[in-house]
C-alpha positions as a Markdown table, in Angstrom:
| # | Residue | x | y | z |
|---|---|---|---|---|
| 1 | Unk | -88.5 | 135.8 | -27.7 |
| 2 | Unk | -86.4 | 137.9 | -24.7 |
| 3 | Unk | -82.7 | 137.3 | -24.4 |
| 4 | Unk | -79.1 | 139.2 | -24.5 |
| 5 | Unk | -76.2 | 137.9 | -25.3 |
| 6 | Unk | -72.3 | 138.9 | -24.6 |
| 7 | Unk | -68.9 | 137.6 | -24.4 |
| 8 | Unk | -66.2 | 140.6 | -23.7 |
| 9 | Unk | -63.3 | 137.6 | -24.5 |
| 10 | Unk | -61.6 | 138.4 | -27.2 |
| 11 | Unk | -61.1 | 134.6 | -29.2 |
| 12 | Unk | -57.6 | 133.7 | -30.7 |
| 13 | Unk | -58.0 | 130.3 | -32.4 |
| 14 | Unk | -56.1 | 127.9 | -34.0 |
| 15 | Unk | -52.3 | 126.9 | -34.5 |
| 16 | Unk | -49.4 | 128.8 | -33.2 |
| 17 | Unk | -52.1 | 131.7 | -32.8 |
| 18 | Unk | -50.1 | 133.0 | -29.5 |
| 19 | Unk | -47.0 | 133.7 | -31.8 |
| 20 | Unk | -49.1 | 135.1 | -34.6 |
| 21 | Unk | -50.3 | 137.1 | -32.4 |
| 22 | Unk | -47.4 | 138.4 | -30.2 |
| 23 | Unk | -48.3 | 142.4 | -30.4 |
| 24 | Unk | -51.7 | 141.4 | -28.9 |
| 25 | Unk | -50.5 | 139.3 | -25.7 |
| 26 | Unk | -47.3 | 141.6 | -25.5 |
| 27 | Unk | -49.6 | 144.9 | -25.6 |
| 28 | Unk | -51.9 | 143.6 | -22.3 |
| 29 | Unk | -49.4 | 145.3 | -20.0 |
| 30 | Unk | -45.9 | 145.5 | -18.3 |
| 31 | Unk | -45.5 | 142.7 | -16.5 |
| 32 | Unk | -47.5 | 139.6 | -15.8 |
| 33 | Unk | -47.7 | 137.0 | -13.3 |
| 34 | Unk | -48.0 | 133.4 | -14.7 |
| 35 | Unk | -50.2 | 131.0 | -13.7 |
| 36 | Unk | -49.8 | 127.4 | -13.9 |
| 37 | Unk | -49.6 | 123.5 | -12.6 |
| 38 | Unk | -46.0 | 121.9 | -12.3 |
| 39 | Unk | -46.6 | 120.3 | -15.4 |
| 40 | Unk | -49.3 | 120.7 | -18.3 |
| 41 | Unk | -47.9 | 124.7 | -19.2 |
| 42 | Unk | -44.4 | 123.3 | -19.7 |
| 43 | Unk | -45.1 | 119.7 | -21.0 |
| 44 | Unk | -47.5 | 121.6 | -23.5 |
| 45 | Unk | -45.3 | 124.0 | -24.6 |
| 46 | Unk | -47.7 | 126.7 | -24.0 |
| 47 | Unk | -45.7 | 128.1 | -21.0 |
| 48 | Unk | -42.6 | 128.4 | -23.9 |
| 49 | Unk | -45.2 | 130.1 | -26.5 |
| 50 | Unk | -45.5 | 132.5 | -23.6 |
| 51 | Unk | -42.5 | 133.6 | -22.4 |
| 52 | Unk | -40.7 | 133.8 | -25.9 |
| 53 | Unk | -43.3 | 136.4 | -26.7 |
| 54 | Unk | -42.8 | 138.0 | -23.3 |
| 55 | Unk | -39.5 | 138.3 | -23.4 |
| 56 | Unk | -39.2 | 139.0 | -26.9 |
| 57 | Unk | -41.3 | 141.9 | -26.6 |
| 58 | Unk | -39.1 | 142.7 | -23.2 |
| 59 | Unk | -41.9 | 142.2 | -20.9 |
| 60 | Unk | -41.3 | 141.2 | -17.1 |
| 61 | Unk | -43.1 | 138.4 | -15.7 |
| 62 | Unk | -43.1 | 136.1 | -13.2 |
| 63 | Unk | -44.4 | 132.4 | -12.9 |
| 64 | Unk | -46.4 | 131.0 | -9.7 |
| 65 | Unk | -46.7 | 127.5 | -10.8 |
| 66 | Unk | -48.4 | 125.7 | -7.6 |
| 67 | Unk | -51.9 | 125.7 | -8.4 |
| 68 | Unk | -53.4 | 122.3 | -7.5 |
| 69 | Unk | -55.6 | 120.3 | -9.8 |
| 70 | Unk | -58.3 | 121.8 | -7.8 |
| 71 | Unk | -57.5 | 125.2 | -6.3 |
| 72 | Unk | -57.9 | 126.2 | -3.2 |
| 73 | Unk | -58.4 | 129.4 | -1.4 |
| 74 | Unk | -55.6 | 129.0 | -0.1 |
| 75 | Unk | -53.5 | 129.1 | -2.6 |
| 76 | Unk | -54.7 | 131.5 | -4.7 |
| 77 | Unk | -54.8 | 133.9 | -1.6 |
| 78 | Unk | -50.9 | 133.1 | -1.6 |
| 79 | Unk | -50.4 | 133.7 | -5.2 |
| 80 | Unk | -52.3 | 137.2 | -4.7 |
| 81 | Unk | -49.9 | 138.1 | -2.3 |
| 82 | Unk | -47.0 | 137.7 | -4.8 |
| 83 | Unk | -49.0 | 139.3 | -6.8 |
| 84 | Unk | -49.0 | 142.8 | -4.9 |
| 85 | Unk | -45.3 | 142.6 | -3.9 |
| 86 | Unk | -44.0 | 141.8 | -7.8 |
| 87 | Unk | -46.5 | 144.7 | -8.8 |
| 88 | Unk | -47.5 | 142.8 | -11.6 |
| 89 | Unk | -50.6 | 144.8 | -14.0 |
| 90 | Unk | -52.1 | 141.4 | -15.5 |
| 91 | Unk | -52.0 | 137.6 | -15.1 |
| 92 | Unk | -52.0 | 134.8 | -17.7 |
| 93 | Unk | -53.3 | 131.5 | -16.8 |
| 94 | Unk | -51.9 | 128.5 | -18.6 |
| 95 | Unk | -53.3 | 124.8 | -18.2 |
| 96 | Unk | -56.7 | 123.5 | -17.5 |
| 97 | Unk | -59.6 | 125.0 | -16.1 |
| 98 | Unk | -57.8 | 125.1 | -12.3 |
| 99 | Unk | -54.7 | 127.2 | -13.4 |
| 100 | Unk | -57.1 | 130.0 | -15.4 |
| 101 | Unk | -59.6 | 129.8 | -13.1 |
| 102 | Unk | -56.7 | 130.4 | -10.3 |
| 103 | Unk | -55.9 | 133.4 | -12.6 |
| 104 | Unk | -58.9 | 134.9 | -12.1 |
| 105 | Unk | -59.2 | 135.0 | -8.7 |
| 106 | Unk | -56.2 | 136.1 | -8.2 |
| 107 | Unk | -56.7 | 138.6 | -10.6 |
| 108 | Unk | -59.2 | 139.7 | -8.4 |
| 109 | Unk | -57.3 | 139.7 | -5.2 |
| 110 | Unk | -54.3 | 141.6 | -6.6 |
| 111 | Unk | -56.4 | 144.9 | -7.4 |
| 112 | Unk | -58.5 | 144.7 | -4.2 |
| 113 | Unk | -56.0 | 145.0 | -1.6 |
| 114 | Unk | -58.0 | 145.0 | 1.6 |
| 115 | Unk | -60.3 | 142.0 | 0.2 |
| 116 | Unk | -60.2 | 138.8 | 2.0 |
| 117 | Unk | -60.2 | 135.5 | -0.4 |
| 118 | Unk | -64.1 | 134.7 | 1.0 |
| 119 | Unk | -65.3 | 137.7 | -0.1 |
| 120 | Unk | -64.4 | 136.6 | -3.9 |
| 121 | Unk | -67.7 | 134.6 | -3.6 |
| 122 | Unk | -70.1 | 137.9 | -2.8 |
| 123 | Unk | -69.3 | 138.9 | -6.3 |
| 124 | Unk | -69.2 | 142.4 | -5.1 |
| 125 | Unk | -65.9 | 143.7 | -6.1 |
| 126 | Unk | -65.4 | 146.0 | -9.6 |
| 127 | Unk | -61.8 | 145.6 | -10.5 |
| 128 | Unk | -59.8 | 142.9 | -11.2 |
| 129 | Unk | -56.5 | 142.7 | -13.4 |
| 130 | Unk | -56.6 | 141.9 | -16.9 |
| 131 | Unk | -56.3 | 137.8 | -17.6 |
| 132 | Unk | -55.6 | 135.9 | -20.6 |
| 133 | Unk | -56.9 | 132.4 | -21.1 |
| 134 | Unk | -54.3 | 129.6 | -22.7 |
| 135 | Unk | -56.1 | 126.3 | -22.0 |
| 136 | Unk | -54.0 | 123.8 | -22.5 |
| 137 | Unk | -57.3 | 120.9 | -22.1 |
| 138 | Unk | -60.1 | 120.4 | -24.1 |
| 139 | Unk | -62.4 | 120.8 | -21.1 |
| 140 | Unk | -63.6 | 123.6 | -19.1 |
| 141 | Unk | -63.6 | 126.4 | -21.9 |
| 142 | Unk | -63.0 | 128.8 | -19.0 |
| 143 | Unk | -61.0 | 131.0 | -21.2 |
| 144 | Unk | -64.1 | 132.5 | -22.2 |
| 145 | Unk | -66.1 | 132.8 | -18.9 |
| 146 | Unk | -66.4 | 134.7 | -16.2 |
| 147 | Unk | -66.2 | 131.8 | -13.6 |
| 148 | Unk | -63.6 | 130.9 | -11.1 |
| 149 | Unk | -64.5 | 127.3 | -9.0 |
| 150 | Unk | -62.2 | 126.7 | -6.0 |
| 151 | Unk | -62.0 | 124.4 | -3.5 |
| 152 | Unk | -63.2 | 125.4 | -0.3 |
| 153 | Unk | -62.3 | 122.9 | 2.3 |
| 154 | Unk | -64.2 | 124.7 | 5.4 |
| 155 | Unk | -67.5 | 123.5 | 3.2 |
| 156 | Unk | -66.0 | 120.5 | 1.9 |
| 157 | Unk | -67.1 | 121.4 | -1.7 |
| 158 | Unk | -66.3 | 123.8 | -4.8 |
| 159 | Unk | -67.9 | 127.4 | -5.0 |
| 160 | Unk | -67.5 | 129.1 | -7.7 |
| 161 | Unk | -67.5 | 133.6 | -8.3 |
| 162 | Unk | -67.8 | 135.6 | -11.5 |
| 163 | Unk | -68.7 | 138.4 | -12.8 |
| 164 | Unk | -68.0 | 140.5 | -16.3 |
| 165 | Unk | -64.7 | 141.8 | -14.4 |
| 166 | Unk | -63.4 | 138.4 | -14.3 |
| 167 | Unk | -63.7 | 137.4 | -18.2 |
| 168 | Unk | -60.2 | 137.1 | -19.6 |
| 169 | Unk | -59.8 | 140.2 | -21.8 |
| 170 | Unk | -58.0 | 137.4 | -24.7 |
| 171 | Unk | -57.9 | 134.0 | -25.0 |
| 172 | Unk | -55.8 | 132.0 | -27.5 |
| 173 | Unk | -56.8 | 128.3 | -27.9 |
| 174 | Unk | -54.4 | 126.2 | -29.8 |
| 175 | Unk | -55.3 | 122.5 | -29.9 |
| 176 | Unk | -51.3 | 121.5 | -30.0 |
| 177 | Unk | -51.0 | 121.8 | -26.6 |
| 178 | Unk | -53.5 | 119.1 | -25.7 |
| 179 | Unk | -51.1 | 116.6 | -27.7 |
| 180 | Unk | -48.8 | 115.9 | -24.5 |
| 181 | Unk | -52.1 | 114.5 | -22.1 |
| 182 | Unk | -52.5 | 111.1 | -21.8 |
| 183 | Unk | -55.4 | 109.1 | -21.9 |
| 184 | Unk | -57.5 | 109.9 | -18.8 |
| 185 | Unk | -56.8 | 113.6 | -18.8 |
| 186 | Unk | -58.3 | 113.7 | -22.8 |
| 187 | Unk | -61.1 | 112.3 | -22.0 |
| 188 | Unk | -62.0 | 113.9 | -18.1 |
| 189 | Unk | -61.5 | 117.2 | -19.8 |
| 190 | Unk | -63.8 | 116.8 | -23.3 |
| 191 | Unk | -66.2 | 114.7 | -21.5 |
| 192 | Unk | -66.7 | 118.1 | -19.1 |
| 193 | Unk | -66.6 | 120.0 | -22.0 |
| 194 | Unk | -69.2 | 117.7 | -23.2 |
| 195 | Unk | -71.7 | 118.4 | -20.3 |
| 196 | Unk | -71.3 | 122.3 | -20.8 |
| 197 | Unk | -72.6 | 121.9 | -23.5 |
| 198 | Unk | -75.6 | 119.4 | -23.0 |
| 199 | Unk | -76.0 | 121.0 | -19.7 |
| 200 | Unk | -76.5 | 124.5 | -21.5 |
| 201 | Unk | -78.4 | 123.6 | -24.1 |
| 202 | Unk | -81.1 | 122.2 | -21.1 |
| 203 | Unk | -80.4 | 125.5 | -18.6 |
| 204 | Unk | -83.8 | 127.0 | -17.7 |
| 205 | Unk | -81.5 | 130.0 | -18.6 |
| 206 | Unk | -80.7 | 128.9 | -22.6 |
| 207 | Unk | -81.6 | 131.0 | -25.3 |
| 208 | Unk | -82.0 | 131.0 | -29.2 |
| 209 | Unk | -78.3 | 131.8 | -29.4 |
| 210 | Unk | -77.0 | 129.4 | -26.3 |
| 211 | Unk | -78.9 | 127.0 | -28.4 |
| 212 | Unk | -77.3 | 127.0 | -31.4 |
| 213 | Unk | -73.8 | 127.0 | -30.0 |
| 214 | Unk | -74.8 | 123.7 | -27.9 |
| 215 | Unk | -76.3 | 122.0 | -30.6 |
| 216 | Unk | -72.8 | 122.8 | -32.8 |
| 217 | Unk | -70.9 | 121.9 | -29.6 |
| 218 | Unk | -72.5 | 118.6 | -29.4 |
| 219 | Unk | -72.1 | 117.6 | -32.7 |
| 220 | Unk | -69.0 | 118.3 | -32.6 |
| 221 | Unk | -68.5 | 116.3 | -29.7 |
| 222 | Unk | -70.6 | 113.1 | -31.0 |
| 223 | Unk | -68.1 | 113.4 | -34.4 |
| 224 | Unk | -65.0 | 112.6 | -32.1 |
| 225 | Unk | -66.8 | 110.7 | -29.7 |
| 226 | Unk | -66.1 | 107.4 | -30.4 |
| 227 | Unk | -62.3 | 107.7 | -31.5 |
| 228 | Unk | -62.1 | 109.4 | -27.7 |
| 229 | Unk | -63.4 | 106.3 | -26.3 |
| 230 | Unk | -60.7 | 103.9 | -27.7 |
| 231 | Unk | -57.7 | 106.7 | -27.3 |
| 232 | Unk | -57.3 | 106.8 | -31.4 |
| 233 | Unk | -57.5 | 110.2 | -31.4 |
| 234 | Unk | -55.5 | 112.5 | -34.4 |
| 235 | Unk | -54.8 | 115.8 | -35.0 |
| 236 | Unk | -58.4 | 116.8 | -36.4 |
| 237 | Unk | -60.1 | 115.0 | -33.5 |
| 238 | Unk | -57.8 | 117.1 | -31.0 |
| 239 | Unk | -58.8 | 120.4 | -32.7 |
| 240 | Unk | -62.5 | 119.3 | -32.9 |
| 241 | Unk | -62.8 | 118.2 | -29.0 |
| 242 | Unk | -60.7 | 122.1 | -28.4 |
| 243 | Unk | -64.0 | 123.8 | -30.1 |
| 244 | Unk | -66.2 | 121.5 | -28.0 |
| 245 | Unk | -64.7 | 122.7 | -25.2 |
| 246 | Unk | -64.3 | 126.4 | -26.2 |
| 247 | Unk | -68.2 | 126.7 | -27.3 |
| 248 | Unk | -69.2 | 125.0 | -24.2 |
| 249 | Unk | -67.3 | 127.7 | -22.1 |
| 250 | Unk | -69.2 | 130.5 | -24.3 |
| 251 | Unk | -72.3 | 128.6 | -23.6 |
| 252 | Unk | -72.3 | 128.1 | -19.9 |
| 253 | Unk | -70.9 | 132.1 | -19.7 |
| 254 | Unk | -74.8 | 132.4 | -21.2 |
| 255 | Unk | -76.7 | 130.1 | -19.2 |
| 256 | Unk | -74.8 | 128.7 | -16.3 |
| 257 | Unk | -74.8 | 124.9 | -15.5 |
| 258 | Unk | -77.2 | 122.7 | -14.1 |
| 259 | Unk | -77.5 | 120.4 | -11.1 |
| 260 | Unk | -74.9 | 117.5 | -12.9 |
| 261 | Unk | -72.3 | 119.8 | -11.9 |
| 262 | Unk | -73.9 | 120.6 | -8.6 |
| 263 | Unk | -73.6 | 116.6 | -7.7 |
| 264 | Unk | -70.2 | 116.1 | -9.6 |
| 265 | Unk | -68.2 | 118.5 | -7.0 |
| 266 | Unk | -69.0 | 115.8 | -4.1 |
| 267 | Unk | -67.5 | 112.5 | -6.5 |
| 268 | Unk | -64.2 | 115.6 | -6.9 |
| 269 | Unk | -64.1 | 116.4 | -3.5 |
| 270 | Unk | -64.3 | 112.6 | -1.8 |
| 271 | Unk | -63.2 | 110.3 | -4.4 |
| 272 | Unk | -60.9 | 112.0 | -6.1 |
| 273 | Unk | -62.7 | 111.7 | -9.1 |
| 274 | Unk | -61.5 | 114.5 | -12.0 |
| 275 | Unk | -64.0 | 116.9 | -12.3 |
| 276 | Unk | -65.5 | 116.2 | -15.9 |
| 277 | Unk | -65.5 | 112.1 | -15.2 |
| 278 | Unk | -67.5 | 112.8 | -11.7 |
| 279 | Unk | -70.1 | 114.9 | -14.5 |
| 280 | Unk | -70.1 | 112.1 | -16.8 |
| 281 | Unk | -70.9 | 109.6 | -14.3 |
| 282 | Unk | -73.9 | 111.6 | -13.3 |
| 283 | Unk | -75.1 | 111.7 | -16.7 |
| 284 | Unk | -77.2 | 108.8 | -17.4 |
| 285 | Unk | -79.4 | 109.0 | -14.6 |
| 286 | Unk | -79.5 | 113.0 | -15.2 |
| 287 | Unk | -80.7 | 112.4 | -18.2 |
| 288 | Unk | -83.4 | 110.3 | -17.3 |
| 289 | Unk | -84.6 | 112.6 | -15.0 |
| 290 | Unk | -85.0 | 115.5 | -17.5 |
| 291 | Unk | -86.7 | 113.6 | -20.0 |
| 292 | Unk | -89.9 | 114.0 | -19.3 |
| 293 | Unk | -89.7 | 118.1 | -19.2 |
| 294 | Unk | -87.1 | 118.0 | -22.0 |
| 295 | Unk | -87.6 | 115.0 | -24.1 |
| 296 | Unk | -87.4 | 117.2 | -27.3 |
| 297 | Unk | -83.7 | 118.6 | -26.2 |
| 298 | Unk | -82.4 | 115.2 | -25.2 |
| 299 | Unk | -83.8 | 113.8 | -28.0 |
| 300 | Unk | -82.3 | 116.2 | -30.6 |
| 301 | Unk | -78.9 | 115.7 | -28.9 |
| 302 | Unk | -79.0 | 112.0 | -28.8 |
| 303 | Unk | -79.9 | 112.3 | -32.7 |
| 304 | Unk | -76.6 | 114.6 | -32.9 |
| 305 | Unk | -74.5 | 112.5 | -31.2 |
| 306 | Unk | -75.5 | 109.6 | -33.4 |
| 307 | Unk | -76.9 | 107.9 | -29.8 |
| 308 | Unk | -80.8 | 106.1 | -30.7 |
| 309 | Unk | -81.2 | 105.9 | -26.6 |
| 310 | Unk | -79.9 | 107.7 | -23.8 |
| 311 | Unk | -78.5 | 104.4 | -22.6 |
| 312 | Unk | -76.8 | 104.0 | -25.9 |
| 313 | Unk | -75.0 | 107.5 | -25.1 |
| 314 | Unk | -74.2 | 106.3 | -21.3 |
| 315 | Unk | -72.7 | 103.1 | -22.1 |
| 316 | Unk | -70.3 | 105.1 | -24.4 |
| 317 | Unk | -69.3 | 107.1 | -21.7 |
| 318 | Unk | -68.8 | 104.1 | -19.2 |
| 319 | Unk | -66.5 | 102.6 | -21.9 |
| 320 | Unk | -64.4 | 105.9 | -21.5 |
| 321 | Unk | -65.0 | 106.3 | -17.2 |
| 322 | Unk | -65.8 | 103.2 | -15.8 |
| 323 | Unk | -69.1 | 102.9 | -13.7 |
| 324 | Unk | -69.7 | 105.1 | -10.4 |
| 325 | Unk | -68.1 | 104.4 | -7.0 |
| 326 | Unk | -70.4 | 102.4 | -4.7 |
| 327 | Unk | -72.0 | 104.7 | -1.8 |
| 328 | Unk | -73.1 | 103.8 | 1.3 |
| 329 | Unk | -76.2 | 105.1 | 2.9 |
| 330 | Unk | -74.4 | 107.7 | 4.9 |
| 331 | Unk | -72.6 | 109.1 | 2.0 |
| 332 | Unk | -76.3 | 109.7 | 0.0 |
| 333 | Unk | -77.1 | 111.5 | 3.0 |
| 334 | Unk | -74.1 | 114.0 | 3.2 |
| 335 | Unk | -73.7 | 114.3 | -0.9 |
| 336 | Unk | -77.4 | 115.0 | -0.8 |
| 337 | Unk | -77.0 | 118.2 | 2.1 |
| 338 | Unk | -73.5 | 119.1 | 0.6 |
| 339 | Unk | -75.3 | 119.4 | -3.3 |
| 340 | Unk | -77.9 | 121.7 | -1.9 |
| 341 | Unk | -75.4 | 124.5 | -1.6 |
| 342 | Unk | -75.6 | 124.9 | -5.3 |
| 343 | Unk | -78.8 | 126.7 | -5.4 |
| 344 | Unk | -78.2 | 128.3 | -8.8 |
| 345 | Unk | -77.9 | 124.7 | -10.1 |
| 346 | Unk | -80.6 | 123.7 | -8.9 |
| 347 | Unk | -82.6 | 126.3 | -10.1 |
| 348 | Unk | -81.1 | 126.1 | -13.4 |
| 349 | Unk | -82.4 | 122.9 | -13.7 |
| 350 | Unk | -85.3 | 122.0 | -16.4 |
| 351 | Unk | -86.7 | 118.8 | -13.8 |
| 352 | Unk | -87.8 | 120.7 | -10.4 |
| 353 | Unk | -85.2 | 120.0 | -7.8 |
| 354 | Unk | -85.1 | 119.6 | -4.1 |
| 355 | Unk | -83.8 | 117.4 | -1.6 |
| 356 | Unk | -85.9 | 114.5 | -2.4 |
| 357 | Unk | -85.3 | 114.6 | -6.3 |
| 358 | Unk | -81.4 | 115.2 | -5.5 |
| 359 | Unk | -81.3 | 111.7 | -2.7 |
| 360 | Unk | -83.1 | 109.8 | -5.3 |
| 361 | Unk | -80.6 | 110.8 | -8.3 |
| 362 | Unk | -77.4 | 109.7 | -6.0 |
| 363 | Unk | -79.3 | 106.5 | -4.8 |
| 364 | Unk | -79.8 | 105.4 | -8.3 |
| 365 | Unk | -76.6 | 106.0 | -9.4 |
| 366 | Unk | -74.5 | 104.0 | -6.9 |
């Protein structure tokens, strides 16, 4: 039994922790740049939370709040560039997974001057600004990982970076500020946080200890998971689905994710589809194709998530997302080239994946 484990995030969890907790944020540096949507940090009341302490604690700042619901290179090039001219010593990113993982790239950008934004993806820079993590989702958990996906439009798919630079240095992860999405936002976001989880627990790269987490992470999930399917969701469930989502970002900072995010990023990219639906809609057919190397695993989490079949567990999450968009032939083709980029998911994966295994898994899904 080989493994390490490490998570250099400091956790803050639970209500107003981000007041409670003032000195902490305040004591990160002089002035920060702010990173956000137009609407989730303000509508949350996380991006008040923020600035009270801020400016309480007479700390400059300043707010870049155009980062898209998936972030391009473009954009967080721009952002960088602010950045350098406000002289801003660390960034705090506010909202789902696209606004923190914005933070970190520009985090990046802003103390490698002469870097170009392609060259985030070479992982071969040793610097970056500090960055603090306030999710204001249930999803992504990227408050405590290292990785930053972005859009990149010359490739017509997501690419993501990391590295133990890019870990925010503190996150704080209050479940109130998930009370302001609505309906389809809840359940994209814990349903992602959902396949972090499952997707970590069957990682070629899991451990003992990424184990354990997953297996908490998706009890967890299956506890709420039926409440999130009808919207009846209360303050407990909220809470609950925020740990989901927070283990699974401490579990994928372990083992990495497997191919069902490697697919999901062409659903995103061409349909529009939210990131953690496009996952979910992978997921029954993923399944399948693991079981026969991981039958134990899935079987464990379907007996966690109170599921006596994997179909059982799909049709759940079809009553949340709907069934998959209808592909044509030529779309298998170029979703089946375009998921081959992700080599590390592929490799991640417990079923042995190649071209073949990844046309077959999008032909069965349409």
């Amino acid at each position: 039994m080989e493994f390490s484990f490490g998570i250099p995030t400091k956790i803050y969890f639970g209500k107003d922790c981000i007041a409670k907790n003032a000195g902490v944020l305040a004591a990160v540096g002089s002035k920060a740049m702010i990173v956000t949507g137009k609407h989730s940090a303000k509508a949350s009341g996380a991006l008040d939370d923020v600035t009270a302490v801020l400016e309480a604690e007479k700390k400059e700042y300043v707010i870049f709040d155009e980062i898209e619901n998936n972030p391009s290179v473009e954009t967080v090039a721009k952002a960088a560039d602010i950045a350098r001219a406000e002289k801003v010593d660390f960034v705090i990113g506010i909202g789902g997974g696209s606004p923190i993982d914005a933070s970190k790239a520009i985090a990046v950008l802003a103390a490698n001057t002469d870097m170009a934004v392609t060259d985030l993806f070479k992982n071969a820079f040793t610097k970056a600004l500090p960055i603090v993590g306030v999710p204001t989702t249930a999803g992504t958990g990227s408050e405590a990982t290292p990785y930053s996906v972005l859009l990149r439009k010359d490739m017509q798919t997501k690419v993501s970076f990391g590295t133990k630079d890019t870990y925010p240095v503190y996150a704080f992860v209050d479940a109130k500020y998930t009370y302001s999405l609505g309906k389809g936002s809840t359940i994209s976001t814990a349903v992602d946080a959902f396949t972090h989880a499952f997707e970590g627990y069957l990682a070629n790269r899991s451990t003992v200890i990424s184990d354990s987490f997953a297996t908490t992470a998706i009890k967890a999930f299956g506890k709420s998971m039926r409440k999130l399917a009808k919207f009846e969701l209360d303050e407990a469930d909220r809470e609950n689905l925020m740990l989901v989502s927070l283990l699974g970002g401490i579990i994928i900072s372990q083992t990495g994710v497997t191919i069902a995010h490697g697919m999901g990023y062409c659903y995103t990219y061409f349909k529009g589809i939210p990131h953690g639906a496009a996952n979910g809609l992978i997921m029954r057919e993923y399944m399948k194709l693991n079981y026969d190397v991981a039958k134990d695993k899935i079987d464990n989490a379907l007996s966690l998530l109170g599921c006596e079949s994997i179909d059982e567990f799909a049709d759940i999450l079809a009553e949340m997302l709907g069934q998959p968009p209808k592909l044509t032939d030529e779309e298998i083709e170029l979703y089946t080239k375009l998921t081959q980029i992700q080599k590390g998911s592929m490799a991640n994966t417990p079923h042995k994946i190649d071209a073949e295994v990844i046309k077959g898994l999008w032909s069965s899904i349409r």
